[in-house]
N, C-alpha and C positions, 0 to 999 in steps of 0.2 A: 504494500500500500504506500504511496508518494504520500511526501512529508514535505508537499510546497509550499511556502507560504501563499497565504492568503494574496487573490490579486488587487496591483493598485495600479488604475489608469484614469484618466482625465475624463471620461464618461459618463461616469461613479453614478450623475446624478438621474442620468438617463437608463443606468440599468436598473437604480431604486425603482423608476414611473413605472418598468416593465413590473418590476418586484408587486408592485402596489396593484397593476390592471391584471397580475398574474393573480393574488390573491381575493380585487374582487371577482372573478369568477368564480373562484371556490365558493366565497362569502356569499353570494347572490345565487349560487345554485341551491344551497339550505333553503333558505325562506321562502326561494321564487315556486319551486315545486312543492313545497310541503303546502304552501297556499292553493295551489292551482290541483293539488291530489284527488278533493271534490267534485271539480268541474271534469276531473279526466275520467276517473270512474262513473261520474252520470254518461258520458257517452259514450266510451268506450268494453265498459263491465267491468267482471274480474272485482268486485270486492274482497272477495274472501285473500285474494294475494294483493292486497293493498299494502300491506308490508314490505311483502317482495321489493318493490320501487326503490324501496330503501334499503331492505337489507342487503340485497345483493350488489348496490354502488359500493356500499362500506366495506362491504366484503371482501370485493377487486382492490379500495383501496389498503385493505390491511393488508394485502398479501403482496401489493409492490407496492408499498411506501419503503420497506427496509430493502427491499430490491433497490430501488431509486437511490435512497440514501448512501447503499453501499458502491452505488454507482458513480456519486456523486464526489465522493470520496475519493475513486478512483481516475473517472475518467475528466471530473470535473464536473461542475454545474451547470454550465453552457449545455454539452448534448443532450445531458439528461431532463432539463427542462424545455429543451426545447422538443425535444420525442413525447413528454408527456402532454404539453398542450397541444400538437398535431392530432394525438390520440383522441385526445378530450375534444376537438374540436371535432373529429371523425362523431365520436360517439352522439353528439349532442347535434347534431344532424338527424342524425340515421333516428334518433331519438325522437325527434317533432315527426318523421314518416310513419311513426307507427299505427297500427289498425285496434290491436288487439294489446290486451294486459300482459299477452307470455311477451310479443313481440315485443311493446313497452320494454319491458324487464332485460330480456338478450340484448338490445341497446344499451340499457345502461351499464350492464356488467362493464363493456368495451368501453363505456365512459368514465366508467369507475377507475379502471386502468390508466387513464391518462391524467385522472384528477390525482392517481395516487404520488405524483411527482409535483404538482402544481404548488401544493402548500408547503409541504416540509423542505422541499429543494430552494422554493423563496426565501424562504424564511431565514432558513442557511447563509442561503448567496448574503440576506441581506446582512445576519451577522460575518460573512468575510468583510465586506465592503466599509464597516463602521467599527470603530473602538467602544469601547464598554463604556468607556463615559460619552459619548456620544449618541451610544443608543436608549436612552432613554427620551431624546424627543424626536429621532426616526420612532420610537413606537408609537408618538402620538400620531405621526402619520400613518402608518400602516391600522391605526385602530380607528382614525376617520374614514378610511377603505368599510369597514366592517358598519359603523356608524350610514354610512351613505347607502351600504347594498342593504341595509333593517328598513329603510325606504323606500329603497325603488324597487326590493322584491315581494315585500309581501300587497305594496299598493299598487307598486304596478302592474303587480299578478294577476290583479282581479281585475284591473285596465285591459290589460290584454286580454285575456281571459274572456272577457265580455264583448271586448272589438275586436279581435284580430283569431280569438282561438288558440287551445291550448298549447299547440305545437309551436306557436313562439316563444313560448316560457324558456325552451331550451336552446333557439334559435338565439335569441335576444344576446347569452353569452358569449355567442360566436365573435363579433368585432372583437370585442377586449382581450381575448383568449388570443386574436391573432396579429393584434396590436403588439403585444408582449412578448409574444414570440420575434415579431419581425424585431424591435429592440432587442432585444435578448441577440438575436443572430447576428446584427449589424455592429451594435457598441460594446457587449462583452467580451475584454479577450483574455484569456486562459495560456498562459505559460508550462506546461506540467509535463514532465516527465511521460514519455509514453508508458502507459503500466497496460497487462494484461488482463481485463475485469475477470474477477474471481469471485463468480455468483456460485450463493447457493438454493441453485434450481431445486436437487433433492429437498432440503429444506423448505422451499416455499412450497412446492406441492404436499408438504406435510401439515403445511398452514390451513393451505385451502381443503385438505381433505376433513380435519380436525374442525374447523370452522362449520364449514358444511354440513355434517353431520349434527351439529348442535342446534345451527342454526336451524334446519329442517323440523328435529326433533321440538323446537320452541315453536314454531310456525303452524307445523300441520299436525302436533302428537294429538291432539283432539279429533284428529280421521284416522289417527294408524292404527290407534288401539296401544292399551300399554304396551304389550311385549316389545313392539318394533320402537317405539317411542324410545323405551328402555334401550332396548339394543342399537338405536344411533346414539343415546350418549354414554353408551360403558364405549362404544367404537370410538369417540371423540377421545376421548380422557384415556383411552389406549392409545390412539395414534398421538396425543397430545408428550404421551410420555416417552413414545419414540423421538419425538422429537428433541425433545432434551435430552434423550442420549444420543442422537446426534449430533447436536449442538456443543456435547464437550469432546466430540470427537473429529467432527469438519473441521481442516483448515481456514477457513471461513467463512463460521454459519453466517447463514440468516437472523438469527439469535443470540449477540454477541453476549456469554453469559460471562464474562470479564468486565462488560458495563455493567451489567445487573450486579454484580458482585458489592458496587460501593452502593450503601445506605438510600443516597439521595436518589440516587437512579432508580433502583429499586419500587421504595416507597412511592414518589410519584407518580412512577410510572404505572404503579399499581390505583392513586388516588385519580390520576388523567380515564382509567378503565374505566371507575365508579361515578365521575362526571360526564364520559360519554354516555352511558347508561341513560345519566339524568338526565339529558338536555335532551335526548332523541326522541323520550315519551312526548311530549307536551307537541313540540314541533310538528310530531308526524301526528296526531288526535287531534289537538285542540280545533284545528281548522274544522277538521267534519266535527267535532262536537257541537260547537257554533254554527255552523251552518244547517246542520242533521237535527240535532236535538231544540238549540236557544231560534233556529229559524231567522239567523241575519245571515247577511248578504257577506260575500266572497271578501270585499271588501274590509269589513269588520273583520271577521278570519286572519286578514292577514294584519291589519293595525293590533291585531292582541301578542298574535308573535313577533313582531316585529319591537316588544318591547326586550326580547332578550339580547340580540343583535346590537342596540342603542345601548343597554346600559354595558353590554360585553365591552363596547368602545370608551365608556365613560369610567369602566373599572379598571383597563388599560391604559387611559392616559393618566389616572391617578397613582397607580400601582406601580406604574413605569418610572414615577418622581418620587416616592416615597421606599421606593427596596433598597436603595443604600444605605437609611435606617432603620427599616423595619426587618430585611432580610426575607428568604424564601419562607422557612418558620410560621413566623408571625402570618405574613400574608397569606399560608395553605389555612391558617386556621381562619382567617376574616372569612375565608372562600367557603369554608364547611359550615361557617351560623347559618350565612345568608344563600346557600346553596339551601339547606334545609327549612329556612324559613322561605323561602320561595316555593318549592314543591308541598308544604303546605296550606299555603295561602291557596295556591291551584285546587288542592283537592276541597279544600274548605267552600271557596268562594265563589269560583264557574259556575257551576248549578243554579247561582242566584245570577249571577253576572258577567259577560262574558270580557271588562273591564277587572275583572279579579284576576284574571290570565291573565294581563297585560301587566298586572301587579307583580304576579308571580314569578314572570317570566323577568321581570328588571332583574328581581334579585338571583334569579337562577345566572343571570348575564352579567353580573357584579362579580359572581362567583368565578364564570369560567372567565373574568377579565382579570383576577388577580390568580390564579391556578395559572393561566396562560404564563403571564409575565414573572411567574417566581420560578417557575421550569426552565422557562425560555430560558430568562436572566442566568442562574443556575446552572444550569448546563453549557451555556457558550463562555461563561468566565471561568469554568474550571476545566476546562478539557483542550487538549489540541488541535488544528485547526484538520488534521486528518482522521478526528475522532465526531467530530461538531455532524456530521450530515447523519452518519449513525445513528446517532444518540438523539439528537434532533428527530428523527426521524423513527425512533421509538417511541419516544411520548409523544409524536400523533398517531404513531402504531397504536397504541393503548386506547387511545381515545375514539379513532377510528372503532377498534374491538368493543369497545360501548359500547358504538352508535349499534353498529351490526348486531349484537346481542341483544340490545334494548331493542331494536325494533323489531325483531324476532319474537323476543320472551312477551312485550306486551302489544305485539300483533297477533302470538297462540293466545293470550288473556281475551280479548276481544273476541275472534274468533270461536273459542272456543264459550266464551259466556253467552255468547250472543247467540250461537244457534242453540245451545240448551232453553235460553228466556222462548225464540219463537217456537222450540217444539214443546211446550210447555203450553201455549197459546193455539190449540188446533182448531177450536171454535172460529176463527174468525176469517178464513178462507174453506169453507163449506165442510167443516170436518177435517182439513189438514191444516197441517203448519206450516206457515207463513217461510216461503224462500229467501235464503241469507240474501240473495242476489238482490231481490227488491228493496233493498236497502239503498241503489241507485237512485230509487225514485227521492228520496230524502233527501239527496244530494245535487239535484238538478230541478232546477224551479217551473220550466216545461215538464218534467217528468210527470208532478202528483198525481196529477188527476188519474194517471191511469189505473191506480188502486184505491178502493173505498175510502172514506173515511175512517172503520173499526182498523183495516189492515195499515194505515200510516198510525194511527196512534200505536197499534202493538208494535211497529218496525223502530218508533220513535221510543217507548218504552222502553226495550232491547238495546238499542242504539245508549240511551242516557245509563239504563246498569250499565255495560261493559264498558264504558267509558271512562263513570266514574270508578271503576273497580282497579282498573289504567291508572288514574291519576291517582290512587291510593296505594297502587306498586311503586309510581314514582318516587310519592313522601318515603316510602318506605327505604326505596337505594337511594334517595338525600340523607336518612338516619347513616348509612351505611359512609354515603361520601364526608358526611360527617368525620366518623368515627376515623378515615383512612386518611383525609386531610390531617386532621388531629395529627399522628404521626410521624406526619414527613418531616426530617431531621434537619437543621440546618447543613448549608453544602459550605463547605470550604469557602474562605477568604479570599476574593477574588484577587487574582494575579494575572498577570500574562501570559497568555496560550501559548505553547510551543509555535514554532515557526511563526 
């Protein structure tokens, strides 16, 4: 692995704007699709894998974010961001052409793939390009990136949405994705030693099979029946353990278990899992709960989530001026009050008001604004600069692992509550129970009429259990993000990075 120093060229400021237009697309694909999820499932179908959308981007991304990183490391920054946004830009085409919910899905995998370089390799580039004391008001900008896409995606979601159709939610990315890229290729330039990238393929198919298997098991164990349920996650948590004895056996895993080794790395990287978790429920529900269950407009939808985004930015620029004396410490634990007090206010408060999610959602975005910046922070001041993409690029590994598990585990919640509530309900379509699928009509304001009156209230019913049963998993892994924030240890004294 090259041990070149970090690049310095007269550009600097140019390849930051790609940094910034590279990270709003990441930013702006959360909000914009978790807003527009409603409008795609009223005309598309496919409820029951409403999840899917999500967990299978996460999924791509967890399994080359540390491919990317350790690419990044090696081959440099430059290729490797620039292959991932051509991918992402690939995907998120192919993405607006879709017919169907599978077809939906198999596009985003391929766009998942490309996003999985998009954030951690920026992020990177950006701590090569600035010093430690300096980066704390580069993050006020890169957290007005995040701040601006809490706008323009959850309201302009439902803009487009309403004028243009769904398939631009994903189109809309494209300019900036390829903005950044043409920067990136023209003003970046990379000095580095030819090295031979040294993946570990074996490894990452180990990710994705171990994943897989879980994620499934969280999704659909409500149709498999126990046994097979069972038997994807004893397979998960087997292949999981292959993988860490490969991991101390590879030349160079996928897994670098020499990071994991010191405290800091560790422990957060453990508390970034339990924050992705949290942030994924609300994101991917609250929209149809609002629209489905409280009966407001696409627009409200996405003004409720759109409050985590905005404070994520405002916990960022505060966190970013105050960790020279508060430390990582102190700020993992401000992250774990207001991480838990925000996922209870959700569960508390929604049901009355769909402005209580909007509450909910600041403090959950307080939370992942200071967890962000004491990791960040944290890891690029104590580490080498041929260690920084790795390690960077495991704690959004982690988080990424949230998202995909959380929307898994409370997409099987839902799923699985929701069609016990309508076959529970057989009275009210002539003797049988009321089809998951019709749950569409809730979510498309052309749709109702085409079911009675009794069948939208029991669909609405069903729809507000299993939702709120969601948002009362979520308080529950905030108790947990609590408990794991708590923990995380202070990291070493900042010093100067090797090379």
């Amino acid at each position: 692995m090259t041990t070149a120093s970090p690049p310095r060229h007269r550009h600097r400021r140019l390849v930051f704007a790609a940094c910034l237009l590279a990270t709003f697309t990441a930013a702006i694909e959360a909000t914009i699709v978790a807003t527009s999820m409603p409008s795609i499932v009223a005309e598309v179908g496919g409820f029951k894998l409403y999840a899917w959308v999500f967990s299978v981007y996460v999924l791509t991304q967890v399994v080359s974010a540390p491919i990317y990183g350790r690419l990044s490391d090696t081959w440099g920054r430059k290729p490797v961001l620039i292959s991932g946004l051509a991918l992402f830009i690939a995907g998120s085409l192919a993405s607006g052409f879709a017919t169907s919910m599978p077809m939906l899905i198999a596009f985003r995998f391929f766009q998942g793939f490309g996003a999985g370089a998009i954030q951690p390799v920026s992020m990177t580039l950006v701590g090569d390009l600035y010093a430690l004391e300096e980066r704390a008001s580069i993050q006020g900008y890169i957290s007005s990136v995040w701040g601006l896409s809490a706008v323009v995606g959850p309201l302009g979601g439902g803009l487009i949405v309403a004028t243009l159709g769904w398939s631009w939610i994903f189109w809309l990315s494209i300019p900036f994705a390829l903005a950044a890229l043409v920067l990136v290729a023209i003003y970046h330039h990379e000095n580095l030693p030819h090295a031979r990238p040294r993946i570990d393929l074996p490894g990452a198919a180990l990710i994705f099979t171990a994943l897989s298997c879980l994620i499934v098991a969280l999704t659909m164990g409500g149709d498999l029946g126990y046994a097979t349920t069972g038997g994807l996650i004893a397979a998960a948590f087997v292949v999981f353990r292959v993988l860490l004895w490969h991991a101390r056996r590879a030349p160079h895993p996928i897994i670098d278990l020499a990071l994991w080794a010191k405290p800091f790395i560790a422990r957060g990287n453990l508390a970034s899992l339990v924050a992705g978790i949290v942030m994924i429920g609300p994101i991917s529900f609250l929209p149809a709960y609002v629209q489905g269950v409280l009966e407001r407009s696409v627009m409200v939808g996405g003004f409720v989530i759109a409050g985590m985004p905005v404070a994520w930015m405002i916990g960022s620029i505060i966190s970013s001026r105050i960790y020279p004396r508060t430390g990582a410490r102190r700020l993992s634990r401000i992250a774990g009050v207001s991480m838990l007090i925000g996922t209870v206010v959700i569960a508390l408060g929604v049901p009355y008001s769909p402005y209580f999610g909007t509450l909910g959602m600041a403090f959950v975005g307080l939370a992942m604004g200071y967890l962000t910046t004491a990791y960040l922070f944290g890891i690029q001041s104590s580490l080498a600069w041929s260690e920084r993409g790795s390690a960077t690029a495991s704690m959004m590994l982690m988080r990424m692992l949230g998202n995909a598990i959380g929307a898994a585990l409370f997409g099987g919640i839902i799923n699985h509550s929701l069609q016990n509530f309508l076959d529970a309900h057989p009275d009210t379509l002539d003797g049988r129970s009321v089809p998951m699928e019709s749950v569409r009509n809730l979510l498309a304001g052309h749709g109702v009429v085409e079911q009675s009156a009794a069948v939208l209230a029991t669909l609405r019913g069903g729809l507000d259990h299993s939702l709120q049963l969601v948002f009362w998993a979520v308080a529950a892994a905030g108790l947990v993000g609590l408990f794991t924030a708590w923990r995380v240890p202070e990291v070493a004294a900042a010093k100067p990075a090797a090379g």
